[in-house]
Every structure is written in C-alpha cells, then in structure tokens.
C-alpha positions, 0 to 999 in steps of 0.5 A: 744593327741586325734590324737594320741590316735586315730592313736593308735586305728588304728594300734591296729585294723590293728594289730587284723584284720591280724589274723582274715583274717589268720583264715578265709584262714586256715578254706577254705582250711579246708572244707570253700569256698575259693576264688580260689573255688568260682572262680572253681563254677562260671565256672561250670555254663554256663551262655549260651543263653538257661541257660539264658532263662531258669533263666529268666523263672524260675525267673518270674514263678511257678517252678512247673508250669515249671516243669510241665510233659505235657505229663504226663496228656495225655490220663489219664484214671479216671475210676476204676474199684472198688469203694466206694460211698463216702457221700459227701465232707468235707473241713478242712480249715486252720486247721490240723484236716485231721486225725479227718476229714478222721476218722469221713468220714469213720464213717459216712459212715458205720453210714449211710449205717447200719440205711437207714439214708438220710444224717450225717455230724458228729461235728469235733468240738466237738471231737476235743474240747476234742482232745485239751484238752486232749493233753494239759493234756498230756503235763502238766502230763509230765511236772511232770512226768519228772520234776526232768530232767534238761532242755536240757534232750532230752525228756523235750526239745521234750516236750516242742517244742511239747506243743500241735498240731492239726495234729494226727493220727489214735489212737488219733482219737480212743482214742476220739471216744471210750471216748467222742462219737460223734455228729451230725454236727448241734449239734455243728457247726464249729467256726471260730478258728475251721476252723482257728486254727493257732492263737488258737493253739499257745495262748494254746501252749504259756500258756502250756509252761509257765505252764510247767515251774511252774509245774517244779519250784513247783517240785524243791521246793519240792511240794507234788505230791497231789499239783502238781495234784492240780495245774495241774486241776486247768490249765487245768481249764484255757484250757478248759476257752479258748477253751469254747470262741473260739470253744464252750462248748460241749453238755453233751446231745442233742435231735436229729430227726431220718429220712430214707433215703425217708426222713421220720420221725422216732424217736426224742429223746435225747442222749449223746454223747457216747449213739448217738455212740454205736446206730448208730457206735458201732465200737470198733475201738482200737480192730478191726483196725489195722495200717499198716506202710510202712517204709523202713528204719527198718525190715518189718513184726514187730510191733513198738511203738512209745513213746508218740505218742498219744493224751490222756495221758491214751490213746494208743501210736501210734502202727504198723505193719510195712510191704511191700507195695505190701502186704498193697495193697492187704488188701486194695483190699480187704476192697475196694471190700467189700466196706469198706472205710480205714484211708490213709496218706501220704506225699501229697505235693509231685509232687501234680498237684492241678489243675488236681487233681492227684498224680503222679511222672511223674508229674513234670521233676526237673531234666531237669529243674535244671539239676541235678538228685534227686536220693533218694529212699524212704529209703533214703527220710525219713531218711533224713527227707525228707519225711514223712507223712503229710497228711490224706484221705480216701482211696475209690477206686482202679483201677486193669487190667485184671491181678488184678494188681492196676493202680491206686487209689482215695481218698477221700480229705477234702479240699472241692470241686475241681479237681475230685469233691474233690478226688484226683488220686493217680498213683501205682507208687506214692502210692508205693513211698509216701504212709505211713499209712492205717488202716484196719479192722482186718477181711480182714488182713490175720492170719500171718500178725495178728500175728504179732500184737499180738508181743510186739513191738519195742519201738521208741522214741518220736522224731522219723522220723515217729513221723509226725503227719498227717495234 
C-alpha cells in the first residue's frame, strides 16, 4: 500500500512538472532568456588571451583604479585666477549634514570678515538638534493631515518611506537659521551620533513610523483633531528625549567672549541663539538668496516647487529657478570676484579621483575597459534616476583665460583635510555635466532672471527626481 501511494505521488509530480517546463519555454520565446539565447551570448564574449587578462585584472582590483585616465593628471595646472579665502576646513564624518556644513561655511565666513574676528566655528549640532526635530513634526503633522487616505495612497507611502533624514537643502538650512539662530561651535560640541548618525537616525525613524500608525488609528476611530494635536506634542516630547541623550540639550542662552582679530579682548556678554545671529550674520537668507537649478529635463527660465521638499512643516518648500548652465556660471563669476562664497551641490561621486582631489570626466575610461559605450547626456541621467544631486560644498574659486572663459572651479569640502588641503577641482566640463544646486545672492542675479522668481512656480511632487537631498 505505501508503494503505491508513493508511486502515485510520483506520477502526479511528473504529471505537474510537464506544464511548468511548457510554461517556462513559452515565457522565453516571449522576452525570457531561452537556452537557444543563452547559448547566442556566450558566443558573443571573447574569451581570448587579452579578454583573459583583463578578467583577471578586473577580478582582483578597484575597477576605478583600472579605469584610471593616467593622462588625465598630467601637466594639470591648480592655479585659479579668482579665489575666496575659505576659513578653515570642516569634517562631517559619517553624517549627512553636508547641506548644514556648506551653509554654516559661508556664514562663518561673512561673520568673521564684518567683525575682525580671529577665528569662528559654528555648532552644526546645535542647528541640527532642531533640524531632527523639526522633520519629525513634519512627518507626524502629515500623518494627520493625510490620515483619511488609505495606505497605498502615493503620498502616505512616500511619507512613510521618508519619516526622516539628515541630508537637506538649502531652504531647510534657512528656515533653521532665521528660527533657532546659531552658535559658537564650543557652545555646543559635536557628539558621537553627530558625527555618527546612522544608528540615531533609524531609531527616530523606527518610532515615527509607529507613531505615524497611531496618529492614523486615532483618526479612524474618530479622535477630535484637538486630541491628535495632543498626541502629536506628546510624541514629539519622545523625539526630543532622544535627541537630548544622544546629541545634548541646546542652550536657550550662553556667554560668549568677543576677541579681533589681533586677539584682543573685546566684550563678554550673554546671548541667545537668534541674538548671537542678528549682531554677527544678520542675513536674511529666505529673502536675499536665490536657488539656481540646472535641470535638463524640463523648460529652463521657470520657476518650480517642489511639494514637501522641506524641513519645518511651516518652513518653505524647496523652490528654483531652473536656467542653463552657461547662465549659472556667470553669476558665479560674479559673487567669486566680489569675494562672495555660494551653496553648490552636486553629484560627487561621479568620476571622483579621491587621491587627487579632482573631478573631471576624463578621469576615468569605462568604455574601453568594458567595452561598451555609456552615452547618456545629462537629461538622459536624471531621468533615469541615474543621476542626481548628492552632495553639498562651498563654491570658492574659478579659473578663467584670457577670453573670461572658466576652466576650471574649487570648492571648498567638509570631509576634512585631504587632496588640495581639503578642496577639491571640479573641470568646466564636469560642472556642466554634474552640477545641480548654487544659491546666489539676489544683488549679482541680473533683473530678468529675478523676475522670474517672482512667478508663481510650477508644482512638483514630493517624489520627484530632484527631490534628493543633498549629503
């Protein structure tokens, strides 16, 4: 009896096998890799004797280092010919606080040029204390503003895939600013999870997401909004309880000593945060900066918005005015000869010699080393997600000919100290290519470009391909 039951079992699995192989054959012969294809690619790989050593080059090293333009660094010439003394060089660590670093770089800049101060760091800590903070309350206030969609509603899962991140941009750092005011760097130092904000960062994210569920539960059972409101403080309360014990508590006041720049003493007193701003910044930096965009995919010389690409739920949505690049470099031009420091970003990894400190697109020959072309211009890049801003720095210098043409551009990192004394050489090719994000100052934007801002933008969504912030 068992024999049999077992030499039944076996034709019925015979008998279910035979259709699965038909299925599979009719799905190759309509876009699946058949055998008869497979066979047609191997043959197209020549597996000669340079094909060989190739693989087993390629199979032991960097391909990057391979790929390596040798040529490319030859007779490269570091000089520019208009440049920004920067102050020093900062160092982000594992963190994505690049868009904070790049912003509180150019301030400290300005700061210490308009008091004769000797030296300022600024606290990224401190800003960014409330940067977390503040995107928490974003996230949670859109959980009840959107709480009577379902769960696959396009914004809700956007919501929730973005609780929080440490990445910006430009209006985020703003909106901080012009609210909570700075610091002195001493005032409040750095922390471990500063500096190392990956595990930080998902614990807050974990608990947003769960508080995100409750807000929408409460909602369905019919909770007045005055108790939503109630809850939401009450989780923001938790928030700030983990960001107190891994960051610190940020000062409501501190005393600070004043000193020139020959190092003399020149007052002691105490401040607040928003009081230390308006004596030594005082910029109004929503109404006097202007975000430039180069973005190939959609018409230049209008004006976009993008929906929810903020940090402060009462802050400002990221807007630009989107514009050629040949017309970006010329205001950057300007600024840098009246020795004015701007927000860049870009995408940075992109054929990035580290060691050198330079990037270049000659830096690095994929297509001979695959053998295969990689033809997609910009337009084509970001479309295809391949390609977007990643990073931010502060734009310092520019290299023009004879002619007023730029060669080549500096910026100014905050990886710390390396190649360049910490700047890294950006070729005029590569800015066109890889370039995204310059905020300038209104007074060295011409009047028909100003105009433009002053349109009401076009609307994006909140998942658009610009959307990346940078880190």
């Amino acid at each position: 009896m068992k024999k049999q039951k077992l030499s039944i079992a076996f034709i019925m699995l015979c008998v279910a096998a035979a259709p699965v192989a038909d299925i599979h054959a009719e799905k190759a012969g309509k876009g699946g890799i058949s055998p008869e294809m497979m066979s047609r690619i191997r043959a197209s790989y020549p597996d000669d004797a340079t094909t060989k050593a190739l693989r087993n080059a390629l199979g032991n090293s960097d391909i990057d280092k391979i790929a390596l333009n040798s040529e490319a660094g030859n007779a490269f010439d570091t000089n520019f010919s208009h440049r920004v003394k920067s102050k020093g060089i900062t160092n982000q660590k594992s963190s994505g606080r690049c868009w904070l670093f790049t912003g509180l770089n150019v301030l400290r800049a300005q700061m210490m040029a308009a008091h004769d101060l000797p030296e300022l760091q600024l606290s990224q800590n401190y800003n960014f204390f409330y940067d977390q903070l503040e995107k928490a309350n974003l996230f949670l206030q859109g959980m009840i503003d959107y709480a009577d969609r379902p769960m696959d509603d396009k914004m809700v899962d956007w919501l929730f895939a973005n609780p929080i991140s440490d990445g910006g941009q430009y209006t985020g750092l703003s909106d901080n600013l012009m609210k909570y005011g700075v610091v002195p760097a001493e005032v409040m130092r750095e922390s471990y999870s500063s500096n190392n904000t990956s595990r930080m960062r998902n614990l807050i994210a974990l608990k947003l997401r769960e508080d995100g569920l409750e807000l929408r539960r409460m909602y369905a059972d019919k909770a007045k909004p005055a108790a939503l409101q109630t809850r939401k403080e009450q989780m923001l309360g938790e928030i700030y309880r983990m960001l107190a014990l891994t960051l610190g508590t940020p000062p409501s006041e501190f005393t600070w000593t004043r000193k020139d720049s020959k190092g003399n003493v020149v007052s002691t007193r105490k401040y607040t945060p928003m009081e230390f701003y308006k004596e030594f910044a005082g910029n109004d930096l929503k109404n006097d900066y202007v975000m430039l965009m180069n973005d190939p995919t959609r018409e230049y010389y209008k004006p976009y918005e993008i929906d929810y690409d903020r940090h402060t739920y009462d802050g400002e949505n990221w807007t630009y005015i989107n514009l050629p690049a040949e017309d970006i470099k010329k205001m950057a031009i300007e600024s840098i000869k009246d020795n004015a420091m701007m927000y860049f970003s870009c995408d940075v990894n992109k054929f990035f010699d580290r060691e050198r400190g330079v990037l270049d697109t000659d830096n690095f020959d994929y297509s001979s080393l695959m053998g295969v072309d990689f033809g997609m211009n910009k337009a084509d890049r970001i479309r295809t997600h391949a390609s977007a801003s990643s990073h931010a720095m502060t734009l310092v210098a520019v290299d023009l000919d004879a002619e007023g043409k730029p060669q080549k551009w500096m910026v100014e990192n905050s990886w710390g100290n390396g190649a360049n004394d910490g700047h890294l050489i950006i070729t005029d090719k590569w800015f066109d290519e890889y370039m995204f994000r310059l905020v300038v100052n209104r007074k060295y934007i011409p009047a028909d470009i100003l105009a433009i801002a002053r349109q009401t933008p076009i609307m994006l969504p909140a998942w658009d391909p610009m959307f990346s912030p940078d880190e």
